[in-house]
PQR file of N, CA, C, O and H, with PARSE charges and radii, in Angstrom:
ATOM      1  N   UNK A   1      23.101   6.899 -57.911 -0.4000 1.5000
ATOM      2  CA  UNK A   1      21.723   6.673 -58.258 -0.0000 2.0000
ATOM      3  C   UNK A   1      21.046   5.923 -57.108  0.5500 1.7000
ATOM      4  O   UNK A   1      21.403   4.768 -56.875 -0.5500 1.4000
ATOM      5  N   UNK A   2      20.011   6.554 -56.312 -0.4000 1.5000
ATOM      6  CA  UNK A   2      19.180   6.302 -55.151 -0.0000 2.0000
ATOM      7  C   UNK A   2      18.152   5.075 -55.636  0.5500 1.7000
ATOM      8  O   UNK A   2      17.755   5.282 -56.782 -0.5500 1.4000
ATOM      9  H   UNK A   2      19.720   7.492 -56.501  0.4000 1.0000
ATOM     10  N   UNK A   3      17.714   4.055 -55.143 -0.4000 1.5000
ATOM     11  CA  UNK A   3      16.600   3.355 -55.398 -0.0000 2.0000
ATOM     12  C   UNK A   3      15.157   4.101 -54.896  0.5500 1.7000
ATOM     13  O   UNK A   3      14.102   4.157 -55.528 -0.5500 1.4000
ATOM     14  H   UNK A   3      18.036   3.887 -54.212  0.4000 1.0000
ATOM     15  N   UNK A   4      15.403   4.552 -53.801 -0.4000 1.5000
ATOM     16  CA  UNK A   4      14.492   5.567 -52.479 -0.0000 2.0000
ATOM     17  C   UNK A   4      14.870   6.764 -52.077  0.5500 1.7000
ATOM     18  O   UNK A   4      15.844   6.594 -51.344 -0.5500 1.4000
ATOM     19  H   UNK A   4      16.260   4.506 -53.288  0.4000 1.0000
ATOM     20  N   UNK A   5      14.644   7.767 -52.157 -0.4000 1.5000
ATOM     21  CA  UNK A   5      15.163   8.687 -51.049 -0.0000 2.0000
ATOM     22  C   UNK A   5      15.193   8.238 -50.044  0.5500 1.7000
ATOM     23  O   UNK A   5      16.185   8.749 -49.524 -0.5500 1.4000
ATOM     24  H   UNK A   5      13.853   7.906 -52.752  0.4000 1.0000
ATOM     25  N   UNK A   6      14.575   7.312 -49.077 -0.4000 1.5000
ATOM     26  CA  UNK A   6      14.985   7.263 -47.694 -0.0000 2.0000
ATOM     27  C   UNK A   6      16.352   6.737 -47.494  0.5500 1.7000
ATOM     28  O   UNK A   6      17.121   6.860 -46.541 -0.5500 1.4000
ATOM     29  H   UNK A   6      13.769   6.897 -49.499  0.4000 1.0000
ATOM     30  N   UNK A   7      16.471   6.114 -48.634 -0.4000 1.5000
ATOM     31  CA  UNK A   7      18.381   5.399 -48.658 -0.0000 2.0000
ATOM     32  C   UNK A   7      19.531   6.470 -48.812  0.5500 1.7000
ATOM     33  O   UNK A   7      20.715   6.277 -48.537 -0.5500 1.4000
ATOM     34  H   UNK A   7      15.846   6.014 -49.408  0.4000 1.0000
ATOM     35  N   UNK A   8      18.930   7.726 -49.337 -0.4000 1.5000
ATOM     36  CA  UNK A   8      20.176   8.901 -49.475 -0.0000 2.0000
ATOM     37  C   UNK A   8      19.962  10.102 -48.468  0.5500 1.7000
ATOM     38  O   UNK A   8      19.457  11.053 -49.066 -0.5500 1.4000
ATOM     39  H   UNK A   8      17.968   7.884 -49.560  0.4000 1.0000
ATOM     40  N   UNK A   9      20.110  10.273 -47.582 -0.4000 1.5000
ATOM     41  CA  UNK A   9      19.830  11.021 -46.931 -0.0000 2.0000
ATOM     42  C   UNK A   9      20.717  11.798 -46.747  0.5500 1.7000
ATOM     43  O   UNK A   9      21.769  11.260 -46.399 -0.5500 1.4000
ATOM     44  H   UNK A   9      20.520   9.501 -47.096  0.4000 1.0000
ATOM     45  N   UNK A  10      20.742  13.225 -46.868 -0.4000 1.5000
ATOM     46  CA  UNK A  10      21.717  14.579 -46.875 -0.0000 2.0000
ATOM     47  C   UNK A  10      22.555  14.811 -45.900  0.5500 1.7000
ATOM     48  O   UNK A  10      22.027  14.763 -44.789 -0.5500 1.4000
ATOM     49  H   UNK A  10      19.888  13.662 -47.151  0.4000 1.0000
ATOM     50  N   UNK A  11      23.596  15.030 -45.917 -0.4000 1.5000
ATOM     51  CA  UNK A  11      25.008  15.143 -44.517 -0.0000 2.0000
ATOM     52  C   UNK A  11      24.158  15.670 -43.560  0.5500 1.7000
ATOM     53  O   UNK A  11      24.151  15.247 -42.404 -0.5500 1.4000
ATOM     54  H   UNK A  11      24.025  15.069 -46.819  0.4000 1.0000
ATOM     55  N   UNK A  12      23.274  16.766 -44.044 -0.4000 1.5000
ATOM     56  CA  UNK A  12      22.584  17.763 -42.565 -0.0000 2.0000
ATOM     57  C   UNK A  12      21.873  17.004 -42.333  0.5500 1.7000
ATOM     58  O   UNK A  12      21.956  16.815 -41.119 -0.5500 1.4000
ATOM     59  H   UNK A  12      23.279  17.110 -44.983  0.4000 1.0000
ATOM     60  N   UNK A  13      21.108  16.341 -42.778 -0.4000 1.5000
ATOM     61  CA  UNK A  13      19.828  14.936 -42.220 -0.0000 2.0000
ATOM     62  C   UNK A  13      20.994  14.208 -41.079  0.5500 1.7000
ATOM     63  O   UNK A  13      20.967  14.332 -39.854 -0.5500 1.4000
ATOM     64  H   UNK A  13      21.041  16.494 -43.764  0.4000 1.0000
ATOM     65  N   UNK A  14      21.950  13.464 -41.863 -0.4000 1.5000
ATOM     66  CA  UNK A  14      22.547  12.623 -40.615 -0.0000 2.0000
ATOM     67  C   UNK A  14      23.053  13.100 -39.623  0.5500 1.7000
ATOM     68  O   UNK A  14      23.228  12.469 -38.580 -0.5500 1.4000
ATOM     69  H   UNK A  14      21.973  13.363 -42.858  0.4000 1.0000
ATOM     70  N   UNK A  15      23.476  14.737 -39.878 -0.4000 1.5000
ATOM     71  CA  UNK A  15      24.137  15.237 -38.644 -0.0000 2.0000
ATOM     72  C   UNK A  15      22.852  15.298 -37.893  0.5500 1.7000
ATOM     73  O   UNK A  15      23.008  15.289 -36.672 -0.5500 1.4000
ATOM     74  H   UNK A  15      23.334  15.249 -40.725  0.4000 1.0000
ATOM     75  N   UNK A  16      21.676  15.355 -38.294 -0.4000 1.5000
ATOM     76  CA  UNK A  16      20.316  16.109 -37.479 -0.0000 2.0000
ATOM     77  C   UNK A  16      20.357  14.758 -36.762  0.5500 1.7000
ATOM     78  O   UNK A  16      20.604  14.777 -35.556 -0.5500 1.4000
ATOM     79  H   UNK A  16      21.549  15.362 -39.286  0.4000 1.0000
ATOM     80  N   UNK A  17      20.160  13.691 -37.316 -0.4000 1.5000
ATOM     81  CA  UNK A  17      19.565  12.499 -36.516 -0.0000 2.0000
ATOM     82  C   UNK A  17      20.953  11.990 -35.425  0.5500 1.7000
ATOM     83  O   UNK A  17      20.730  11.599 -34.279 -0.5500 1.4000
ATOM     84  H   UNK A  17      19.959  13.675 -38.296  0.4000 1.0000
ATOM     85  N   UNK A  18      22.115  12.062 -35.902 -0.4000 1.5000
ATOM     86  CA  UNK A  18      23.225  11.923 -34.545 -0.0000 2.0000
ATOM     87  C   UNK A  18      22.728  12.957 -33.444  0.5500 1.7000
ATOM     88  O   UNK A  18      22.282  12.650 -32.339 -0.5500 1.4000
ATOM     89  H   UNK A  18      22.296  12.379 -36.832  0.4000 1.0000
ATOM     90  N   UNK A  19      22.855  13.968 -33.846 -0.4000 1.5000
ATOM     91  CA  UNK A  19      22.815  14.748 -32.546 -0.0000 2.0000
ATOM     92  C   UNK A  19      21.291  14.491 -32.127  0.5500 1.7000
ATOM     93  O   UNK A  19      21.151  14.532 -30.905 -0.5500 1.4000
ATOM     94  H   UNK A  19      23.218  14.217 -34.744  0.4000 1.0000
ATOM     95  N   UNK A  20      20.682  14.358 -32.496 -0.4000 1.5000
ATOM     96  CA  UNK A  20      19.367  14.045 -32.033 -0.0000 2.0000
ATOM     97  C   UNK A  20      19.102  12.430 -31.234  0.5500 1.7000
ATOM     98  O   UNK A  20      18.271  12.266 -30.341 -0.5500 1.4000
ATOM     99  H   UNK A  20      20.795  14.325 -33.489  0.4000 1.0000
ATOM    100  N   UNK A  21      19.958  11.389 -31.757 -0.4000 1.5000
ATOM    101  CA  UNK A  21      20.606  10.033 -30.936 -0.0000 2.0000
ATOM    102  C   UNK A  21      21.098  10.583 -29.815  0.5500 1.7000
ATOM    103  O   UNK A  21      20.461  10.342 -28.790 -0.5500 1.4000
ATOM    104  H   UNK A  21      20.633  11.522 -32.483  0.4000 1.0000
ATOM    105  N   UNK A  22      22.270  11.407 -29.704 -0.4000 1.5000
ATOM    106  CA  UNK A  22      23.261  12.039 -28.558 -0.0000 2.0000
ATOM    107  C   UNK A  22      22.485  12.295 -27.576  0.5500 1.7000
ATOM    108  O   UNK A  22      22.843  11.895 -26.469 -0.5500 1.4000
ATOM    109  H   UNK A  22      22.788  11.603 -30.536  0.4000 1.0000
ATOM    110  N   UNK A  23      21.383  12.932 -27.689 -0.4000 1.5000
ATOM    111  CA  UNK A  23      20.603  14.176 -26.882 -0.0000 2.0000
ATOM    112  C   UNK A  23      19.525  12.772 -26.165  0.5500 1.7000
ATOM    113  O   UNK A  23      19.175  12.739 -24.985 -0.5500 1.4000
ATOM    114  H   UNK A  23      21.093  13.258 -28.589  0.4000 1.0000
ATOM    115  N   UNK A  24      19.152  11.694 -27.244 -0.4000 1.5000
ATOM    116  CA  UNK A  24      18.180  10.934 -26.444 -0.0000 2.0000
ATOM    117  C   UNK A  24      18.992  10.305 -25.408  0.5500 1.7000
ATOM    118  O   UNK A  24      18.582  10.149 -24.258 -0.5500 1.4000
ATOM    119  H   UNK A  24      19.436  11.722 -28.202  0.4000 1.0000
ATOM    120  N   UNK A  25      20.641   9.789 -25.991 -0.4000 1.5000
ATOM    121  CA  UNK A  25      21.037   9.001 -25.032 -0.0000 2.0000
ATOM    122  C   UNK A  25      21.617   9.939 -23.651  0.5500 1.7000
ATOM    123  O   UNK A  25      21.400   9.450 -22.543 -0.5500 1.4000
ATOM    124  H   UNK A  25      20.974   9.915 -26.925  0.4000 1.0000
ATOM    125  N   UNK A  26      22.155  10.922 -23.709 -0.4000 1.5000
ATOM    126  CA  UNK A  26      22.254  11.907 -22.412 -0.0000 2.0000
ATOM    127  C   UNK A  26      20.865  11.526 -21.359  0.5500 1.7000
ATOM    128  O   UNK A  26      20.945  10.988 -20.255 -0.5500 1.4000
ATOM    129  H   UNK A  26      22.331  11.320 -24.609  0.4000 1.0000
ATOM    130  N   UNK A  27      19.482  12.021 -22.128 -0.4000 1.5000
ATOM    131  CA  UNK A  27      18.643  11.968 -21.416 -0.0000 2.0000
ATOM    132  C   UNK A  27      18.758  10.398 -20.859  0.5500 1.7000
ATOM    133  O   UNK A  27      19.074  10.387 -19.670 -0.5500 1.4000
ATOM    134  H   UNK A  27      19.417  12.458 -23.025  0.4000 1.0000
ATOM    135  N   UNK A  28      18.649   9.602 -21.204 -0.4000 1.5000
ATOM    136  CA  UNK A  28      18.493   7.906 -20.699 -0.0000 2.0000
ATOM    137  C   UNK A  28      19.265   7.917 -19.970  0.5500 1.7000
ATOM    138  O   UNK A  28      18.700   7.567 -18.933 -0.5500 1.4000
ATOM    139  H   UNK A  28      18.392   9.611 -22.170  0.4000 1.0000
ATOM    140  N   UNK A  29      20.760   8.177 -19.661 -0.4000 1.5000
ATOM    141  CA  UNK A  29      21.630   8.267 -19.074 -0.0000 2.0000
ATOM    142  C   UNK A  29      21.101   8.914 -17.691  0.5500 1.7000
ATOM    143  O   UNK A  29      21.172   8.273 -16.643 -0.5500 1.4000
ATOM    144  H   UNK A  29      21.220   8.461 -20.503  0.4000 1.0000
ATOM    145  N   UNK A  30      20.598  10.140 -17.744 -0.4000 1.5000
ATOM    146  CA  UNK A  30      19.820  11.147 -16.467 -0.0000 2.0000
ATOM    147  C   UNK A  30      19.195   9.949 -16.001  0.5500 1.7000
ATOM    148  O   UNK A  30      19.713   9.207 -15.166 -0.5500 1.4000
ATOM    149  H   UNK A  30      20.540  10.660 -18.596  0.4000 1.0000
ATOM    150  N   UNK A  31      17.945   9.733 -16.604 -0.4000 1.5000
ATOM    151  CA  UNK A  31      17.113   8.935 -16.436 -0.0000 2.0000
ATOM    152  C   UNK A  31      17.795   8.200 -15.479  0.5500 1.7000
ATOM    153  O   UNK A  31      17.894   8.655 -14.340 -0.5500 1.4000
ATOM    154  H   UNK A  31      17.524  10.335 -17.282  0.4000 1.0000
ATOM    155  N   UNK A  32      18.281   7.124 -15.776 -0.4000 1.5000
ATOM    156  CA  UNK A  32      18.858   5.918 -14.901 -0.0000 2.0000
ATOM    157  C   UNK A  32      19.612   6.254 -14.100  0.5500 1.7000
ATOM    158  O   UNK A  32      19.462   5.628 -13.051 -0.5500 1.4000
ATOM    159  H   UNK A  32      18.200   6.754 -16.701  0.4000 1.0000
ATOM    160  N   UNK A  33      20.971   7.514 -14.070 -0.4000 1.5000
ATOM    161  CA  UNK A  33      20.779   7.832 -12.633 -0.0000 2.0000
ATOM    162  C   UNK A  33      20.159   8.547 -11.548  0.5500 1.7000
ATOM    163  O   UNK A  33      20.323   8.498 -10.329 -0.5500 1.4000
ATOM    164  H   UNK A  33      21.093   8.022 -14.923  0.4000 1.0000
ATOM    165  N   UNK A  34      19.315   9.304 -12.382 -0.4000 1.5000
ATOM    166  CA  UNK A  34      17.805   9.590 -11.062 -0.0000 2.0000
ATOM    167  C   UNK A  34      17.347   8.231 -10.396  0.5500 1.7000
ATOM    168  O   UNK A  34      17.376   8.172  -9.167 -0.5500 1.4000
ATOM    169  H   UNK A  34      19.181   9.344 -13.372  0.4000 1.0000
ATOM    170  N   UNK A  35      16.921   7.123 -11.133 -0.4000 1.5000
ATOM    171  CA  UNK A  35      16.493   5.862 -10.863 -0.0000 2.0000
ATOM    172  C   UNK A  35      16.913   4.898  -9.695  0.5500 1.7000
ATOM    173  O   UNK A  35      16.306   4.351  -8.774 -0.5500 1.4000
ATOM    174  H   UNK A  35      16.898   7.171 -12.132  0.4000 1.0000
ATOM    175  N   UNK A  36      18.281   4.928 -10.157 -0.4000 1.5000
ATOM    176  CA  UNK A  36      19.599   4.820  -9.253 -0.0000 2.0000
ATOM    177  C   UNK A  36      19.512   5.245  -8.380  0.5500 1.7000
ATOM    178  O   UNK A  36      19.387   4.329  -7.568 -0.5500 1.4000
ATOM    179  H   UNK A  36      18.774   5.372 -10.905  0.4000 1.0000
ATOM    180  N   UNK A  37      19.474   6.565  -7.684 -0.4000 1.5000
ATOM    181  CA  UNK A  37      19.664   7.357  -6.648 -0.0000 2.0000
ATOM    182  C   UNK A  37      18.430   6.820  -5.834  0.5500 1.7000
ATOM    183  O   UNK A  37      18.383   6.256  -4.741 -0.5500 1.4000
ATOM    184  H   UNK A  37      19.576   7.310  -8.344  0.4000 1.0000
ATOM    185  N   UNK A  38      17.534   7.147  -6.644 -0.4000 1.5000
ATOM    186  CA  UNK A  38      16.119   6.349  -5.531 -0.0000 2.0000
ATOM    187  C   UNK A  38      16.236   5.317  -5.272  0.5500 1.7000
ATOM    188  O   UNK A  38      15.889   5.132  -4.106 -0.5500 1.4000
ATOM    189  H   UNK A  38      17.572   7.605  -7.533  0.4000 1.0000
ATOM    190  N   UNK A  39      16.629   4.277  -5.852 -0.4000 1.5000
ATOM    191  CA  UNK A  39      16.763   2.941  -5.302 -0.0000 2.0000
ATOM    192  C   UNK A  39      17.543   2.775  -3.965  0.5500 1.7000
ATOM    193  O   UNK A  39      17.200   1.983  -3.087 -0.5500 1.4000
ATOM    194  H   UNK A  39      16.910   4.427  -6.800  0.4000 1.0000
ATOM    195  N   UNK A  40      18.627   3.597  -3.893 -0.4000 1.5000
ATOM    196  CA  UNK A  40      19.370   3.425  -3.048 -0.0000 2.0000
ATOM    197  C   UNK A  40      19.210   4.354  -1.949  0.5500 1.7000
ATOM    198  O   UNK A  40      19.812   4.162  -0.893 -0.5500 1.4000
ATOM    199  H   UNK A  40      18.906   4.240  -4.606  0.4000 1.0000
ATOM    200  N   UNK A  41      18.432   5.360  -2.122 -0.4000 1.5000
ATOM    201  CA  UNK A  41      17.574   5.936  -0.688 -0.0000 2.0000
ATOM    202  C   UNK A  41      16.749   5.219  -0.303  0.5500 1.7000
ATOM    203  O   UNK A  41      16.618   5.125   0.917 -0.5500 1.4000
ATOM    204  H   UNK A  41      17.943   5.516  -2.981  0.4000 1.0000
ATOM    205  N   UNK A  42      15.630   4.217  -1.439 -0.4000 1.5000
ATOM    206  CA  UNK A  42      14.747   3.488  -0.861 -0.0000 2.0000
ATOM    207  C   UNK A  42      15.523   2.190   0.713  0.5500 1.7000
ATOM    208  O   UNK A  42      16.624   2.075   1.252 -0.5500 1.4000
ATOM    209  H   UNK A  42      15.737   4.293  -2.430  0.4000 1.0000
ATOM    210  N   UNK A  43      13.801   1.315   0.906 -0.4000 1.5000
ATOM    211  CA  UNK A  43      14.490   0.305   1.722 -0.0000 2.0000
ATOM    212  C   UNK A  43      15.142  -0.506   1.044  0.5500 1.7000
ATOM    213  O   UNK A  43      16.321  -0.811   1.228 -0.5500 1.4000
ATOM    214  H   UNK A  43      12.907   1.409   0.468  0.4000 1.0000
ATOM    215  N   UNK A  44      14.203  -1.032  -0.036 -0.4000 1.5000
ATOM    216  CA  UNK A  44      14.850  -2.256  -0.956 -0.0000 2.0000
ATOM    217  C   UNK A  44      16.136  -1.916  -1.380  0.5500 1.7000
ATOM    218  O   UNK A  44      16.793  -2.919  -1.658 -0.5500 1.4000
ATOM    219  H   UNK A  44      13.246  -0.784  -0.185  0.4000 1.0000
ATOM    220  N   UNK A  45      16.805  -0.728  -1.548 -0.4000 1.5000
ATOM    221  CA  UNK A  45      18.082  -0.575  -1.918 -0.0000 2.0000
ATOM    222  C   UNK A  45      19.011  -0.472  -0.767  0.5500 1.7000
ATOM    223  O   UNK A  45      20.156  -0.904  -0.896 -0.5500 1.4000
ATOM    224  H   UNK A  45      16.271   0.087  -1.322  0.4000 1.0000
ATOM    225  N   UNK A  46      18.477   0.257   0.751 -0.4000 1.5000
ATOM    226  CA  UNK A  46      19.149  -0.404   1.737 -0.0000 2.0000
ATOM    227  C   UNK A  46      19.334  -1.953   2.416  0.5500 1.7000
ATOM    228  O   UNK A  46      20.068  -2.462   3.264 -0.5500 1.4000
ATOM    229  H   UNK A  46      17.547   0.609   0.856  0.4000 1.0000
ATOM    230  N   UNK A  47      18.575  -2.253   1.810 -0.4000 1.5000
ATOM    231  CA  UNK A  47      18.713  -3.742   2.180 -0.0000 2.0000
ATOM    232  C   UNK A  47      18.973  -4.561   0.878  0.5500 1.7000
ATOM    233  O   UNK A  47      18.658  -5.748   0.955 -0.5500 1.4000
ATOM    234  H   UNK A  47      17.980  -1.840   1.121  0.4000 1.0000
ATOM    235  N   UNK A  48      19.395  -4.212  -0.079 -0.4000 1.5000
ATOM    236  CA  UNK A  48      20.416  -4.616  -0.758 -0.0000 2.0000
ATOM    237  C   UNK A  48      21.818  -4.408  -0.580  0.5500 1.7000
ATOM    238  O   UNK A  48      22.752  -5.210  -0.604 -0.5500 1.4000
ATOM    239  H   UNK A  48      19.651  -3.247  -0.142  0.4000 1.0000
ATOM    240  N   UNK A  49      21.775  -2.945  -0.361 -0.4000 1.5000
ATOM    241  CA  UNK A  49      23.101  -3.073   0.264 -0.0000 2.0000
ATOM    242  C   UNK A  49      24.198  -3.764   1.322  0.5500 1.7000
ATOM    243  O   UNK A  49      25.397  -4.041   1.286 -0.5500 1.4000
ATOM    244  H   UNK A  49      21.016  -2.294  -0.340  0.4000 1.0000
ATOM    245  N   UNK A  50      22.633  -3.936   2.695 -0.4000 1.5000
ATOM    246  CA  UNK A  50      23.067  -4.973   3.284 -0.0000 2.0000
ATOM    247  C   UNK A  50      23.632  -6.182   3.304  0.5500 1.7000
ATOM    248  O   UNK A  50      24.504  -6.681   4.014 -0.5500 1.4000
ATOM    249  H   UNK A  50      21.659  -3.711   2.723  0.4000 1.0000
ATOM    250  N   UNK A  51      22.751  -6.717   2.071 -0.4000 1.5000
ATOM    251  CA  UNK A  51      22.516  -8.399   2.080 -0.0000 2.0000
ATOM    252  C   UNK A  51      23.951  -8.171   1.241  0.5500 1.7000
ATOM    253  O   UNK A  51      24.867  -8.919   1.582 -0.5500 1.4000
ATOM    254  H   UNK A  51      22.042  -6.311   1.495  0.4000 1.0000
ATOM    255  N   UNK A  52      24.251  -7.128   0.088 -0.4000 1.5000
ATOM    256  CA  UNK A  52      25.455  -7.531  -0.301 -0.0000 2.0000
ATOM    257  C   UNK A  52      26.760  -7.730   0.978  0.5500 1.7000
ATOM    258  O   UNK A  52      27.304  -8.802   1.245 -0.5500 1.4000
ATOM    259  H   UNK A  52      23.507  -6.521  -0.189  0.4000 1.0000
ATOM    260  N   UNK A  53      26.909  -7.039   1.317 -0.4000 1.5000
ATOM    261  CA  UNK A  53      27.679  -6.724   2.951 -0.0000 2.0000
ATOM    262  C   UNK A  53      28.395  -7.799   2.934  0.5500 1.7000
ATOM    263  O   UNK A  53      29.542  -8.223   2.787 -0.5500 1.4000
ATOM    264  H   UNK A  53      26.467  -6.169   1.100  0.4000 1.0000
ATOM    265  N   UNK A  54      26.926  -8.203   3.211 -0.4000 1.5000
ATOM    266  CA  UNK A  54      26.668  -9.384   4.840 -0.0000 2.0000
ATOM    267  C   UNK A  54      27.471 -10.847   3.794  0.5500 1.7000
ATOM    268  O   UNK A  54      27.943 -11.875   4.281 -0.5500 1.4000
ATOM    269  H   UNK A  54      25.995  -7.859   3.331  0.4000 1.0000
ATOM    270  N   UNK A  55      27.410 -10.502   2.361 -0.4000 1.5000
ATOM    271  CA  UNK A  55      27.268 -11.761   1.749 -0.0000 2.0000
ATOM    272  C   UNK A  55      29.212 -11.608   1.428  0.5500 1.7000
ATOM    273  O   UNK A  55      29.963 -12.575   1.307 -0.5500 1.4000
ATOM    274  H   UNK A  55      27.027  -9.667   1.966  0.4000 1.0000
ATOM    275  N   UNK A  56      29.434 -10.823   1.389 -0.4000 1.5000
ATOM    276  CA  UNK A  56      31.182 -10.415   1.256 -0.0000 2.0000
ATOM    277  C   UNK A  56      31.521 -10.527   2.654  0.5500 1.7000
ATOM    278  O   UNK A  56      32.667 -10.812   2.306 -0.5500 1.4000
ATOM    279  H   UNK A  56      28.824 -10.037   1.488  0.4000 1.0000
ATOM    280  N   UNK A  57      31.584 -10.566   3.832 -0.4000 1.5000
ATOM    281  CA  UNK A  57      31.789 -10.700   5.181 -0.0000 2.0000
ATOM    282  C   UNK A  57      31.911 -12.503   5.569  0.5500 1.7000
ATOM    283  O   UNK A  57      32.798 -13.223   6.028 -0.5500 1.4000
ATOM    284  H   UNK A  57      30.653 -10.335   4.115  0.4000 1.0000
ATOM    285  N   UNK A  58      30.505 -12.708   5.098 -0.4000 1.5000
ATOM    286  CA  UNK A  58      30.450 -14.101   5.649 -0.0000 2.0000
ATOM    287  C   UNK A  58      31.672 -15.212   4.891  0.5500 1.7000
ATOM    288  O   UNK A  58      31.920 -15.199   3.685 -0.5500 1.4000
ATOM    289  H   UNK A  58      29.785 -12.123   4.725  0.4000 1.0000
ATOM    290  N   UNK A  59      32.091 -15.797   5.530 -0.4000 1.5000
ATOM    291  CA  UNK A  59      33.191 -16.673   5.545 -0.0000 2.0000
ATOM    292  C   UNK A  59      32.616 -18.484   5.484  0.5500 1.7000
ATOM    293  O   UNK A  59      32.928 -19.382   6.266 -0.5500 1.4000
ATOM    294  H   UNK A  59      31.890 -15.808   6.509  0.4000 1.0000
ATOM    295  N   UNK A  60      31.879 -18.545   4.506 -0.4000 1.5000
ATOM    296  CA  UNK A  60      30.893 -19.716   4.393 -0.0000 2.0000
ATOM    297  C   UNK A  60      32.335 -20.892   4.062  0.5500 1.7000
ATOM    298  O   UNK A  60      33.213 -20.521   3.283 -0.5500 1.4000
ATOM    299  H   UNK A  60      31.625 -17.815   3.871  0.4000 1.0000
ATOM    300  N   UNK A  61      32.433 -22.416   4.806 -0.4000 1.5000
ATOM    301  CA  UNK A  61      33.509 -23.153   4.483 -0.0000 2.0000
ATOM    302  C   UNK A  61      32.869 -23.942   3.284  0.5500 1.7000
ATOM    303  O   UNK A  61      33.585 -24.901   2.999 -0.5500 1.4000
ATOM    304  H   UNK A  61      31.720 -22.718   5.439  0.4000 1.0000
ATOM    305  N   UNK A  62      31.873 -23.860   2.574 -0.4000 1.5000
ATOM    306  CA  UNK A  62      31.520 -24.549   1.800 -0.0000 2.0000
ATOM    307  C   UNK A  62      31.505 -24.111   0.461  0.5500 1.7000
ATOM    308  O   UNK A  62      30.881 -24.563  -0.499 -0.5500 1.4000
ATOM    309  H   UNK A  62      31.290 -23.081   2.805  0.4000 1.0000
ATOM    310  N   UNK A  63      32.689 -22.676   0.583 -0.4000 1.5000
ATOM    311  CA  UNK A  63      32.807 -22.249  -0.572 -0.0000 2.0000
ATOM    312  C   UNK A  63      32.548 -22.955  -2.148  0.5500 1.7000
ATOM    313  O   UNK A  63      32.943 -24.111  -2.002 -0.5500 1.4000
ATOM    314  H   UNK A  63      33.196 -22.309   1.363  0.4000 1.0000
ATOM    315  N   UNK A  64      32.225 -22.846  -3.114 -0.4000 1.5000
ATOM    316  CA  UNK A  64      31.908 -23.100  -4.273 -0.0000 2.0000
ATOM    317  C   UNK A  64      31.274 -24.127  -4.590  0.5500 1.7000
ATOM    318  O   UNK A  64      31.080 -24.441  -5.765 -0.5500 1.4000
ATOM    319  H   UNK A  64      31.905 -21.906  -3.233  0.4000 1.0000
ATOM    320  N   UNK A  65      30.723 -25.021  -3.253 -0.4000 1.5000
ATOM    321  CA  UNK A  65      29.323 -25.980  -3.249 -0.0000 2.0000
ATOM    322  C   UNK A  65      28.129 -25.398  -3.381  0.5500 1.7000
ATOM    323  O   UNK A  65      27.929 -24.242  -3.009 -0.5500 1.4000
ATOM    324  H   UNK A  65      30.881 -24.767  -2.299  0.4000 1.0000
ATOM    325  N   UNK A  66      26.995 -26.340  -4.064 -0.4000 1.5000
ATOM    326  CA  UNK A  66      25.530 -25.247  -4.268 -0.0000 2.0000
ATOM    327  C   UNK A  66      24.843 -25.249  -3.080  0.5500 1.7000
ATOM    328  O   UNK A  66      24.987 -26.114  -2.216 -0.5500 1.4000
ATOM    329  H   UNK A  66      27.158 -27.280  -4.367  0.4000 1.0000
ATOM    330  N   UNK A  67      24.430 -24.727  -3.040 -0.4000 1.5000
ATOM    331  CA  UNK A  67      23.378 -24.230  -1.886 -0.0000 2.0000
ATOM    332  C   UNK A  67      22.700 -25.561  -1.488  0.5500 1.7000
ATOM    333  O   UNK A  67      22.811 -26.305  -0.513 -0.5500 1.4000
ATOM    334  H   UNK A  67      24.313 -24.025  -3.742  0.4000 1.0000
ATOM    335  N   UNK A  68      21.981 -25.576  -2.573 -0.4000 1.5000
ATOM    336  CA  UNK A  68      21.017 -26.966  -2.270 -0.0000 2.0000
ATOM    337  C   UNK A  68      21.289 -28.119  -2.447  0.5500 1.7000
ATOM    338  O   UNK A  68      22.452 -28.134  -2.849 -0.5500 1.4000
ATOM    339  H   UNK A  68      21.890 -24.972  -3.365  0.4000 1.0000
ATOM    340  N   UNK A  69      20.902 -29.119  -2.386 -0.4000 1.5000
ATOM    341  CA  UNK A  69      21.797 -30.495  -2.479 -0.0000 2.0000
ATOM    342  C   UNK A  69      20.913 -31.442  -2.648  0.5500 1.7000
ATOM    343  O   UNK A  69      20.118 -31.690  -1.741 -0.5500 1.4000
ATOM    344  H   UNK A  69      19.957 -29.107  -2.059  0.4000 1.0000
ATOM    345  N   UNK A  70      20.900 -31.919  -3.462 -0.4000 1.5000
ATOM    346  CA  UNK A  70      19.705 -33.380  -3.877 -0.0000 2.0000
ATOM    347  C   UNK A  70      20.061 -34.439  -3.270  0.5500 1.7000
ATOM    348  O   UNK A  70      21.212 -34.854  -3.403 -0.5500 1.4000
ATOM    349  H   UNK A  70      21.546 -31.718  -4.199  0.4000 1.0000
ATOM    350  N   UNK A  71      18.975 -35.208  -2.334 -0.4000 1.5000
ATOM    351  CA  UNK A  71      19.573 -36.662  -1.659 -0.0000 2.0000
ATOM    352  C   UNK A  71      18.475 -37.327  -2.338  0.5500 1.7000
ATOM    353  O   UNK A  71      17.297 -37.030  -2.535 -0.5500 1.4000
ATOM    354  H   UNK A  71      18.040 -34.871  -2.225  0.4000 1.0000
ATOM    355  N   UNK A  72      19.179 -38.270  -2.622 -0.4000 1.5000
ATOM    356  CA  UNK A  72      17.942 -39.239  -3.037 -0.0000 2.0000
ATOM    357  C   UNK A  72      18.038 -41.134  -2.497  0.5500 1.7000
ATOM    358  O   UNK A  72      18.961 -41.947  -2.455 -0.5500 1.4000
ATOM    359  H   UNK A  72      20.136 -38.511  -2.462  0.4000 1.0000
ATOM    360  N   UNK A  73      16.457 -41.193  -2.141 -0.4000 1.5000
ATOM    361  CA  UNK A  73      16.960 -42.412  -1.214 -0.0000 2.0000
ATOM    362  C   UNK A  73      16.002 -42.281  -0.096  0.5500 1.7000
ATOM    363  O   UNK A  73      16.054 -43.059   0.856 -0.5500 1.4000
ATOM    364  H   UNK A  73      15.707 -40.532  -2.176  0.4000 1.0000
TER
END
């Protein structure tokens, strides 16, 4: 016994709305890697790539100190 029909909805209703979820998330999926791909032809994505590089290369001795440093005084 239903309170609503919108609460009972028929096996073919839910199969309709999964595959119809499936199909949006494929597309989102495209989506973001079209998105992807441009970013990384762009500059800003070549020079992300860089700065990552450059940031795995560098051999900083002050490993796991912050950057900035408060003096006070």
């Amino acid at each position: 016994m239903a309170l609503c029909s919108c609460f009972s909805s028929s096996k073919a209703q839910r199969e309709a709305d999964r595959l119809e979820s499936e199909d949006a998330r494929a597309k989102a999926a495209e989506a973001a890697r079209i998105r992807q791909e441009k970013f990384e032809k762009s500059a800003a994505g070549r020079a992300a790539r860089a700065q990552i590089a450059a940031a795995k290369q560098s051999n900083s001795p002050s490993k796991g100190e912050p950057v900035l440093k408060w003096q006070i005084g």
